[in-house]
C-alpha positions as CSV (number, residue, x, y, z in Angstrom):
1,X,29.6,136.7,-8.7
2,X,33.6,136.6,-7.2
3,X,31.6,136.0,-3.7
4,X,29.5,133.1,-5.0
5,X,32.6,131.8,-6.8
6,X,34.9,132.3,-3.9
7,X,32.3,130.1,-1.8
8,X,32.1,127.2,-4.2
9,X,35.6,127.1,-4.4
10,X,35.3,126.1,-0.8
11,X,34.1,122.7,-1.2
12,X,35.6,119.7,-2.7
13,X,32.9,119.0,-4.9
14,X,29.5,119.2,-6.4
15,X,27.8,116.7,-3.9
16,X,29.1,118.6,-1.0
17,X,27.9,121.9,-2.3
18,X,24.6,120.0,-2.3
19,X,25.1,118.2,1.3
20,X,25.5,122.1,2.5
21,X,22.6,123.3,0.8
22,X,20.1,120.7,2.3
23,X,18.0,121.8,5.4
24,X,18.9,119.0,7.4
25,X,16.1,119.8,10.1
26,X,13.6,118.6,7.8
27,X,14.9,117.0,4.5
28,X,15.6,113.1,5.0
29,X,15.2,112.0,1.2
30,X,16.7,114.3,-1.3
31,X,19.6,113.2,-2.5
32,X,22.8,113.7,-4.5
33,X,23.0,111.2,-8.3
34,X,26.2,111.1,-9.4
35,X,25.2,109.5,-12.3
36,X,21.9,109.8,-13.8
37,X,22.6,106.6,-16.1
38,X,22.8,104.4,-13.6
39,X,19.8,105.9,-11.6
40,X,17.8,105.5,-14.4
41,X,18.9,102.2,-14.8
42,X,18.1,101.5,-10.8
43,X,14.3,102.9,-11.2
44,X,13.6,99.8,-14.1
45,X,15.1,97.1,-11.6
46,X,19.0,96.8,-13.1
47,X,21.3,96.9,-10.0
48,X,24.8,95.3,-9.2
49,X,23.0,92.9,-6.7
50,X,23.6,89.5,-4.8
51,X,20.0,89.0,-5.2
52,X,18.5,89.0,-1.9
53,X,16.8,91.9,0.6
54,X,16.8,92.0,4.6
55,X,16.6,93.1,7.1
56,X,18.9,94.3,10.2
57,X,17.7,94.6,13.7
58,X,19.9,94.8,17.1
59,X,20.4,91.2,19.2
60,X,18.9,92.8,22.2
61,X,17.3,96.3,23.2
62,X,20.8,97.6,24.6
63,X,23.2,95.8,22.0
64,X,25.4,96.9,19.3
65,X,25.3,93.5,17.7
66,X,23.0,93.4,14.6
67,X,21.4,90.4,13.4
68,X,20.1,90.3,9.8
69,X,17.0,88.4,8.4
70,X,16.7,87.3,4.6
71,X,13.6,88.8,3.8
72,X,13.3,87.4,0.2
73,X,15.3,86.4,-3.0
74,X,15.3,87.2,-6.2
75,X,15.0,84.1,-8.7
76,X,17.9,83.2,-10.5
77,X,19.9,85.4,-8.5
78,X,23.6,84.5,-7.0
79,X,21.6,84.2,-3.7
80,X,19.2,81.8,-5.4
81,X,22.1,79.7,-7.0
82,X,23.7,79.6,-3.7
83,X,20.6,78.2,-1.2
84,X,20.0,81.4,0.3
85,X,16.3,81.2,1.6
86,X,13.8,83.2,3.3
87,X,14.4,83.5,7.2
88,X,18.0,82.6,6.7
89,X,19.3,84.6,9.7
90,X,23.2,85.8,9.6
91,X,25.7,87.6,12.0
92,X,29.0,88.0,10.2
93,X,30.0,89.1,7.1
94,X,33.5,87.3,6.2
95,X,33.7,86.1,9.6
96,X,32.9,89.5,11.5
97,X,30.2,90.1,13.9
98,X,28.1,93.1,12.4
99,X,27.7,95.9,14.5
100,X,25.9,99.2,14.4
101,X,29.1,101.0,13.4
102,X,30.3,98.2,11.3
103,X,27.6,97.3,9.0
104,X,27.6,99.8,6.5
105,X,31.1,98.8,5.8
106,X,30.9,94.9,5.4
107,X,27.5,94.8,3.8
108,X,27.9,97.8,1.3
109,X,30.7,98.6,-1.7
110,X,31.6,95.5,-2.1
111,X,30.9,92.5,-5.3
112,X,31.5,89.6,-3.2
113,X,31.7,88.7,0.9
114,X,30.3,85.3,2.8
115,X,27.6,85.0,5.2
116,X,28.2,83.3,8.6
117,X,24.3,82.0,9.1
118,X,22.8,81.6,12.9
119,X,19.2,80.5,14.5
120,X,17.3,81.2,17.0
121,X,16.6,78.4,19.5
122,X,15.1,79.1,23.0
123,X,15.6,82.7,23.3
124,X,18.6,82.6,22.5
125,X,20.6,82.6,19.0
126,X,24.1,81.3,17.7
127,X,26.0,80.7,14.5
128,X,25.7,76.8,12.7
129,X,29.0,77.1,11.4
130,X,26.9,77.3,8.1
131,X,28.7,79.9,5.4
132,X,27.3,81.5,2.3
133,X,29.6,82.7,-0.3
134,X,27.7,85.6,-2.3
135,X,29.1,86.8,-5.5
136,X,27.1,90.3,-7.2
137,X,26.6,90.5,-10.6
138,X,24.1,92.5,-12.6
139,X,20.5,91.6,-12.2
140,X,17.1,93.5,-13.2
141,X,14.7,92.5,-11.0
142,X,11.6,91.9,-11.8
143,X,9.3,94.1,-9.3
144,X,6.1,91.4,-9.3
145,X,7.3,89.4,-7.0
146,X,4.4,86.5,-7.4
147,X,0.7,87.0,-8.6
148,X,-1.5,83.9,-8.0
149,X,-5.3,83.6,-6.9
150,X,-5.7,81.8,-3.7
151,X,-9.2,79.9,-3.0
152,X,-9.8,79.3,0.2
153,X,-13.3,79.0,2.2
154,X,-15.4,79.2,-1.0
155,X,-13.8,82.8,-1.6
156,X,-11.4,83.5,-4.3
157,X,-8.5,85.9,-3.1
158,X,-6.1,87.8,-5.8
159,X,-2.7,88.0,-3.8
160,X,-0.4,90.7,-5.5
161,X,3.4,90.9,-3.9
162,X,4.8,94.0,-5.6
163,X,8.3,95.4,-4.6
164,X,8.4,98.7,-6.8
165,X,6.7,101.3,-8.7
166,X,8.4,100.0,-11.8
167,X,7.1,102.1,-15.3
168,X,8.9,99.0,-17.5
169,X,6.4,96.9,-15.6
170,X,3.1,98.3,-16.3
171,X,2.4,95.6,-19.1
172,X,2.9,93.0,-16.3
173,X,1.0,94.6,-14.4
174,X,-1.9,94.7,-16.5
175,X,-2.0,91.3,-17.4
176,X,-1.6,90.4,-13.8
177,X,-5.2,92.2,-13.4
178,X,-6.1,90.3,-16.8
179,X,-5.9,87.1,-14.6
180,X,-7.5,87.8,-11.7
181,X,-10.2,89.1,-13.6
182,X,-10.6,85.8,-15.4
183,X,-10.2,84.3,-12.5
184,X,-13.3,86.2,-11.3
185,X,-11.5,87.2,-7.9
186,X,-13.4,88.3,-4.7
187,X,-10.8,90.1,-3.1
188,X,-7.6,91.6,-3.4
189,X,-4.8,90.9,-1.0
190,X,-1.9,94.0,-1.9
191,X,1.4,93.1,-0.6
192,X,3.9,96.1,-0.4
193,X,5.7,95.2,2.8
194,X,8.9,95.8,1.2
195,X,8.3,98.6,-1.5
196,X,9.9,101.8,-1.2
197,X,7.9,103.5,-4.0
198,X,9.1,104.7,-7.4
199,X,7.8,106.0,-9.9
200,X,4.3,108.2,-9.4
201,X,2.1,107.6,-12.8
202,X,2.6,103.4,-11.9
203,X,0.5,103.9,-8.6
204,X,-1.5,106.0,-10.3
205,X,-2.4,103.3,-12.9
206,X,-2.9,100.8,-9.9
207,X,-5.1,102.6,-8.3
208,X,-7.2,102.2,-11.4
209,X,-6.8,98.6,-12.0
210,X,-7.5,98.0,-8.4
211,X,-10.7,100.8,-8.1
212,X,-12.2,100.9,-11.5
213,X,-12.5,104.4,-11.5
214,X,-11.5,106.5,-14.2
215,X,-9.7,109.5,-14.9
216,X,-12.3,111.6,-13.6
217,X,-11.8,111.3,-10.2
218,X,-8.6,113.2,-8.0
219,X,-5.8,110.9,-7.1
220,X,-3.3,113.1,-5.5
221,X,-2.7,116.6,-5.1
222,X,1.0,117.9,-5.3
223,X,1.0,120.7,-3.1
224,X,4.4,123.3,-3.4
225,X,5.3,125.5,-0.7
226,X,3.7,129.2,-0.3
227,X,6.9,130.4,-3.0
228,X,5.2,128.0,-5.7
229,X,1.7,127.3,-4.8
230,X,0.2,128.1,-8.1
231,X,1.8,125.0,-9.2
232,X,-0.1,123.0,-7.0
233,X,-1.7,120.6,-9.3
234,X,-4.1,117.8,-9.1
235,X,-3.3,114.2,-10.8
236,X,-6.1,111.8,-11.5
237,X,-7.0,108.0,-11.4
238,X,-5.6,106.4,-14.1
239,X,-8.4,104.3,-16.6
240,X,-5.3,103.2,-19.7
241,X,-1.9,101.8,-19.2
242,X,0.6,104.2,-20.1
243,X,3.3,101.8,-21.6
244,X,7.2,103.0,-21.9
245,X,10.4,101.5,-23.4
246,X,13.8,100.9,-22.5
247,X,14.7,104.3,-21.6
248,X,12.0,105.1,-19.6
249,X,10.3,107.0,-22.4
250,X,6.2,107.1,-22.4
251,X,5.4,105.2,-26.2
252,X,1.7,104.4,-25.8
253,X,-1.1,103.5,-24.2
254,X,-3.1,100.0,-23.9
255,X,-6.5,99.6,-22.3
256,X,-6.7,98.6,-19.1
257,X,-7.9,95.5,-16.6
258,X,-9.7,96.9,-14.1
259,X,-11.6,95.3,-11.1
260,X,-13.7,97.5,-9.7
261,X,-13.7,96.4,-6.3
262,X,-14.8,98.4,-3.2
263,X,-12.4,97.0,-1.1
264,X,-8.8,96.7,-0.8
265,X,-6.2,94.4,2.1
266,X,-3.1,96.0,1.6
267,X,0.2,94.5,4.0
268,X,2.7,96.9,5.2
269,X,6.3,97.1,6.2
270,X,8.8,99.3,7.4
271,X,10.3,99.8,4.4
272,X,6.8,100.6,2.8
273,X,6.9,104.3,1.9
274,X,6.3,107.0,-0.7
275,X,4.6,106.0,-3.9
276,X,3.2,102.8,-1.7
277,X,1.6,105.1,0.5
278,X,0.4,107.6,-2.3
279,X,-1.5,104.4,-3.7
280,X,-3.1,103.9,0.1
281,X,-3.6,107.5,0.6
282,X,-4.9,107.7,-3.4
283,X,-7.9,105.1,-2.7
284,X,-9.1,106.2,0.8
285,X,-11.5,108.4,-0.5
286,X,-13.0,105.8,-2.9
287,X,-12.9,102.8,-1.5
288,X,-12.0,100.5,2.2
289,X,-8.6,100.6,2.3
290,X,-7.9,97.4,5.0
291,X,-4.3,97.6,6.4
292,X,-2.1,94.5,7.7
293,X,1.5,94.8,8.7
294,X,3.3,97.4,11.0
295,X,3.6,101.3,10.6
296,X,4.6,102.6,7.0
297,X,7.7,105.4,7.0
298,X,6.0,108.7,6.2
299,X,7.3,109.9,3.3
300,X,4.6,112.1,1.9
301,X,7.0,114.2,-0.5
302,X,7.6,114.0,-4.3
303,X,10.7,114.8,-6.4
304,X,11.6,115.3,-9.7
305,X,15.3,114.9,-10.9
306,X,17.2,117.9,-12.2
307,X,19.8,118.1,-14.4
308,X,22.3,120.7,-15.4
309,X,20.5,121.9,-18.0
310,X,18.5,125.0,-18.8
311,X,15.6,125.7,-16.7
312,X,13.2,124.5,-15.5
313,X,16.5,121.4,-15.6
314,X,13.5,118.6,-16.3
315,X,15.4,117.4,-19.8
316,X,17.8,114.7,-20.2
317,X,18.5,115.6,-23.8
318,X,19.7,119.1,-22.9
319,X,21.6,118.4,-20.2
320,X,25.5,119.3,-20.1
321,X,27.2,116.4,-21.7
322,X,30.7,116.7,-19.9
323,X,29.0,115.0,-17.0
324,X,26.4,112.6,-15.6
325,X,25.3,114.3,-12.0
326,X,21.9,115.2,-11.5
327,X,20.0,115.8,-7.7
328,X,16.8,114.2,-6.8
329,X,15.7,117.4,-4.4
330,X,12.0,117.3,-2.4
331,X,9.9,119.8,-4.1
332,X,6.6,119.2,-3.2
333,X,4.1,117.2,-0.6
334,X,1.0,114.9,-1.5
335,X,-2.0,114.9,-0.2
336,X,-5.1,112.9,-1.1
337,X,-8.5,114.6,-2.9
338,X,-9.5,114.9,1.1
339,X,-6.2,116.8,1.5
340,X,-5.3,114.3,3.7
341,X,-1.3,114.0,4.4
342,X,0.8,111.1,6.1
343,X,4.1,112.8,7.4
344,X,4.3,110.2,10.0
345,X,3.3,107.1,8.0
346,X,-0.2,104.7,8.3
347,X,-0.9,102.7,11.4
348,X,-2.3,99.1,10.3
349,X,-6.0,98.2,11.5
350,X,-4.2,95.2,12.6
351,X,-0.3,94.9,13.8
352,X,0.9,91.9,12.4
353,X,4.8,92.0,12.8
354,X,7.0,89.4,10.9
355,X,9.7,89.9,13.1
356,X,8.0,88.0,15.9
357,X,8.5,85.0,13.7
358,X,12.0,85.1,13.3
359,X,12.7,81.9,14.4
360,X,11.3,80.0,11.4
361,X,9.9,83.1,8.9
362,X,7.1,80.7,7.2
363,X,7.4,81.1,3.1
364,X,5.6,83.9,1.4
365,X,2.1,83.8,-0.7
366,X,0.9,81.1,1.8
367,X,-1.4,80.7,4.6
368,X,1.4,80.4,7.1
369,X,2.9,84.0,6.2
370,X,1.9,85.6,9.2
371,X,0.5,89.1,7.5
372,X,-1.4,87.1,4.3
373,X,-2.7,85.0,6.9
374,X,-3.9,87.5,9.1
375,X,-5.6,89.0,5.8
376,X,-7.3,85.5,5.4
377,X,-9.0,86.2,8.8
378,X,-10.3,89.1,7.9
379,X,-11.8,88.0,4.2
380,X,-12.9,84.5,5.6
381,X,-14.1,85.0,9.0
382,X,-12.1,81.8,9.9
383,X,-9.1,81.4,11.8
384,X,-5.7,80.0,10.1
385,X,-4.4,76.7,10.8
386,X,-0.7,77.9,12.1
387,X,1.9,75.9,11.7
388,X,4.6,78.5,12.6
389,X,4.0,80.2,16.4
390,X,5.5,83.8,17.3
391,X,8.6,83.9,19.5
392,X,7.3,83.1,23.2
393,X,9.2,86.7,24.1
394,X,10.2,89.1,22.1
395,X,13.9,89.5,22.9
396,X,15.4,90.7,19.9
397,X,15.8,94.7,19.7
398,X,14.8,97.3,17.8
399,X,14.7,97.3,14.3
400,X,17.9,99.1,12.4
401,X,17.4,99.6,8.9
402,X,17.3,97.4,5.6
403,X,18.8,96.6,1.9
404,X,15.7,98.5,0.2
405,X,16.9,101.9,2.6
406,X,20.7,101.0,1.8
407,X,20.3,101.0,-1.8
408,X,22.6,103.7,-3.5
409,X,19.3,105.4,-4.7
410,X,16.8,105.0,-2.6
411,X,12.7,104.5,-3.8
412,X,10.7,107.2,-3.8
413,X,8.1,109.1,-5.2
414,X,9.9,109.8,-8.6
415,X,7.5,112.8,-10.9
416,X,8.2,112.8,-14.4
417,X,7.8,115.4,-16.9
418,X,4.3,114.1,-17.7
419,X,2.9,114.0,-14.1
420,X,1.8,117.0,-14.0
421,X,0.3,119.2,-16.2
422,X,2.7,122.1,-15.6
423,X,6.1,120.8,-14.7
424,X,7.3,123.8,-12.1
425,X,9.7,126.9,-13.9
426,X,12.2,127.9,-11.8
427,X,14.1,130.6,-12.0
């Protein structure tokens, strides 16, 4: 005990005890919460936010200049208020060039900075003079971004844009499903370019809406490491809607809109990850699972958070009340009923990358979105009239990072209590 206590007395606090603890070689997503309040609060949408995600990539292959991309905008946002659009390309923050070293730094910790916008024009880009004063305030996004049916070619086409596993949107969700059904949809276009993941028992539920399956049939298997493996556990397709409140707490449950298709077009990112690629991974056994976009990220872990409170640390109401701080550890990996894991992310049936079209980024939920479009192809047979062309040569550089990544608490794949059937004992 005096040895244990002469080596926590080493660090300066609880985070870096947990920093030290974390096998760096293989552990890229746990992570430290100092306050499970405000985590909570960030897994239904509520965030200090200017209302807009991007994107940052270098200005050439062997630059340390970073160029950042608006990659959409929350409604009713500052952002919104201030003309901020999608494509709007910026170099500065308060009238400093970003840089790989710099960026963290002007972009992050901060309720307020201006945005010096650029464009690209003939290979080649450079500031308007254009400025964009951004002021955060608190915001709960809401993670259905748009949900509309889109006829085109005799074939009606359900597109879904949905930016995070949110459990406060399942009722959304549902009647989302409720309208393309009435709608009488052929297809379903899934758009999770820019979802991170969240919460596990949502893409569970999705899968159902989107399959029709019921709760029969294996969604995932959480598979714990030799120590653990009798916890392994399967989890099913969901065939209700599991409906929560407020505080994240499971009331109810409503019957659900199902479509029953046999075929899925889902876009992809590089910001899509975790419970995004459970859902893909989830309806591969069942049904054709049509990919658009770019490589996901490969995070084919789950986590539950712990609090300091008695074992197994899964309950809120127990925890220690002289403190908020909780971790978010990897416990476990996922695999699909094939056993099938992902540790290095999806490759698309067909590479569509918005990046190419940088120079005027068309609108998204149209025809000249370069990865809906591309889906269109596929459903219609026909080609898209273009109106927007892909940069002539790709001289920009290699993608960096973006917002979604930067976010204080990153998305996941976040396990409740009522995931599984046996939430893991530890001693």
């Amino acid at each position: 005990n005096q040895e244990l206590q002469n080596y926590l007395l080493g660090f300066e606090d609880a985070e870096a005890v947990f920093n030290e603890l974390l096998y760096t070689q293989a552990d890229d997503f746990s992570f430290f919460i100092s306050n499970y309040e405000e985590f909570q609060q960030n897994q239904q949408g509520i965030s200090e936010s200017f209302g807009y995600e991007y994107g940052l990539l270098r200005l050439s292959s062997n630059s340390n200049d970073i160029l950042g991309y608006v990659q959409y905008i929350v409604p009713d946002s500052p952002a919104d208020r201030q003309g901020l659009e999608r494509g709007d390309i910026f170099l500065e923050v308060d009238g400093t060039q970003m840089t790989v070293d710099n960026y963290r730094d002007l972009l992050l910790g901060t309720t307020s900075y201006e945005l010096s916008l650029a464009e690209i024009e003939n290979n080649s880009i450079s500031l308007t003079g254009e400025t964009v004063a951004l002021q955060a305030e608190t915001l709960q996004e809401n993670p259905i971004y748009t949900a509309t049916t889109i006829d085109t070619s005799g074939t009606k086409v359900g597109y879904l844009m949905y930016n995070g596993f949110q459990t406060n949107s399942h009722q959304n969700l549902n009647d989302a499903f409720g309208n393309f059904q009435s709608q009488g949809i052929d297809e379903l276009v899934l758009d999770l370019r820019y979802n991170g993941g969240g919460s596990g028992i949502t893409s569970q539920m999705l899968a159902g809406m989107i399959s029709g399956l019921d709760d029969r049939n294996i969604f995932s298997i959480y598979a714990y490491n030799n120590k653990r493996a009798a916890l392994d556990t399967s989890v099913t397709i969901l065939d209700e809607v599991p409906t929560y409140n407020e505080q994240g707490q499971q009331e109810s449950t409503e019957p659900m809109n199902q479509l029953s298709l046999d075929r899925v077009y889902i876009l992809t990112g590089r910001g899509t990850a975790s419970a995004s690629e459970v859902l893909i991974n989830g309806l591969d056994p069942y049904m054709e699972v049509v990919l658009v976009g770019v490589q996901t990220v490969g995070k084919d872990e789950g986590s539950y958070t712990l609090y300091d409170a008695p074992s197994p640390y899964l309950d809120e109401e127990e925890a220690n009340p002289d403190h908020k701080m909780a971790i978010q550890p990897i416990i476990l990996k996922v695999v699909n009923k094939n056993n099938r894991a992902y540790p290095v992310g999806f490759e698309p049936d067909h590479t569509v990358d918005e990046l190419d079209y940088l120079q005027d980024l068309p609108p998204l939920a149209t025809a000249d979105d370069p990865l809906l479009g591309k889906a269109l192809e596929l459903i219609t047979g026909q080609q898209m009239a273009r109106k927007v062309q892909p940069l002539a040569t790709r001289f920009l550089g290699d993608h960096v990072t973006n917002s979604q990544e930067l976010q204080p608490y990153p998305q996941g794949l976040y396990l409740g209590q009522k995931a599984v059937t046996d939430a893991p004992v530890m001693p």
